[in-house]
C-alpha positions as CSV (number, residue, x, y, z in Angstrom):
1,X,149.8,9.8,110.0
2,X,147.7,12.8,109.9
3,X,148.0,13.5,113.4
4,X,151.6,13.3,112.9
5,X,151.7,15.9,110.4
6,X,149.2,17.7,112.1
7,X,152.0,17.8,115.0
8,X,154.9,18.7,113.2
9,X,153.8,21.5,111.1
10,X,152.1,23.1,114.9
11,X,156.3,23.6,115.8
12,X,157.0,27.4,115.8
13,X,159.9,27.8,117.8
14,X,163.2,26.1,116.9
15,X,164.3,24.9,120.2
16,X,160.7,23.4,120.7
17,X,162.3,21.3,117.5
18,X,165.5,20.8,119.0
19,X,163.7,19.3,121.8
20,X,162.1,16.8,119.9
21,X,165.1,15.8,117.9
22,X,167.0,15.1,121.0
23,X,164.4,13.0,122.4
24,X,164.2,10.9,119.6
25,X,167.7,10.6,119.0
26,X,167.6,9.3,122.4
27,X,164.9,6.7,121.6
28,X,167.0,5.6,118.8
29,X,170.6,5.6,119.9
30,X,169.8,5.0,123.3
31,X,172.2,8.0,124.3
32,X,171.9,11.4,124.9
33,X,172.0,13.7,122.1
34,X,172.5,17.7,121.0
35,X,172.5,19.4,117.8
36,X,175.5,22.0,116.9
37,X,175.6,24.1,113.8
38,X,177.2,22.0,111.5
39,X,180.6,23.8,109.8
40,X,180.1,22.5,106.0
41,X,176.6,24.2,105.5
42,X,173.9,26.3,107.0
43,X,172.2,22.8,108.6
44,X,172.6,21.5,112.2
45,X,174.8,18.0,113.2
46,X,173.3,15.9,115.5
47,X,175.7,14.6,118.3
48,X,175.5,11.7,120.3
49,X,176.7,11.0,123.9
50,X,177.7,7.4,124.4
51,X,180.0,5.7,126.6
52,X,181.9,9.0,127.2
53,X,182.1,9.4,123.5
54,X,180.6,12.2,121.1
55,X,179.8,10.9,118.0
56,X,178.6,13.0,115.0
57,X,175.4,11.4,112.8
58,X,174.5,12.3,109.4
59,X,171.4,13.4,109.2
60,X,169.1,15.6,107.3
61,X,166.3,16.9,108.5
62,X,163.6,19.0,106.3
63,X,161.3,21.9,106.9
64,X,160.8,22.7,103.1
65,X,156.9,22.1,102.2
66,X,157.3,22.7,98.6
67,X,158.9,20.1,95.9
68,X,160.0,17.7,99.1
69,X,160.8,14.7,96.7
70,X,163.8,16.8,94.6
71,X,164.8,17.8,98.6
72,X,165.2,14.3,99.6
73,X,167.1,13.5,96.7
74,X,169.9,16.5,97.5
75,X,169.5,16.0,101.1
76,X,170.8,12.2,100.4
77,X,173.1,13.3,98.2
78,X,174.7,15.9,100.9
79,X,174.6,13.1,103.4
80,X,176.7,11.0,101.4
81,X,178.9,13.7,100.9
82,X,179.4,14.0,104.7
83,X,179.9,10.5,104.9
84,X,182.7,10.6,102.1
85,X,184.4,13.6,102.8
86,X,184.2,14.4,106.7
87,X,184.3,10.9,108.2
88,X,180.6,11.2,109.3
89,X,179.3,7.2,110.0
């Protein structure tokens, strides 16, 4: 776990961390995937490229250090929101 965070917190540049998402949204999905600046807040969507489909994700991703329990809890509330509102699966 250590090593983990010891690897995450080394990312400086934001396309290094684009490049990571995409690689494990591929491990995941099994697909290729992109992230787009997302038009209902300041975050990025995560696309997903299957079977000549583009298919929008809703995730939230955090780079906040600092009270990271109260930012899961709005993050998960936005996300539901997505979901609810914008037709996100």
């Amino acid at each position: 776990m250590a090593n983990n965070v010891q690897f995450l917190t080394s990312i400086t540049r934001q396309t290094d961390f684009e490049d990571i998402v995409r690689r494990v949204a591929k491990f995941i999905y099994g697909a290729e995937a992109y992230l787009v600046g997302g038009p209902y807040d300041a975050g990025l969507d995560l696309i997903n490229k299957a079977d000549g489909r583009e298919i929008k994700e809703a995730v939230q991703i955090t780079i906040q250090e600092k009270r990271i329990e109260e930012k899961i809890l709005e993050d998960a509330e936005k996300t539901k929101k997505l979901v609810k509102d914008h037709g996100y699966p």
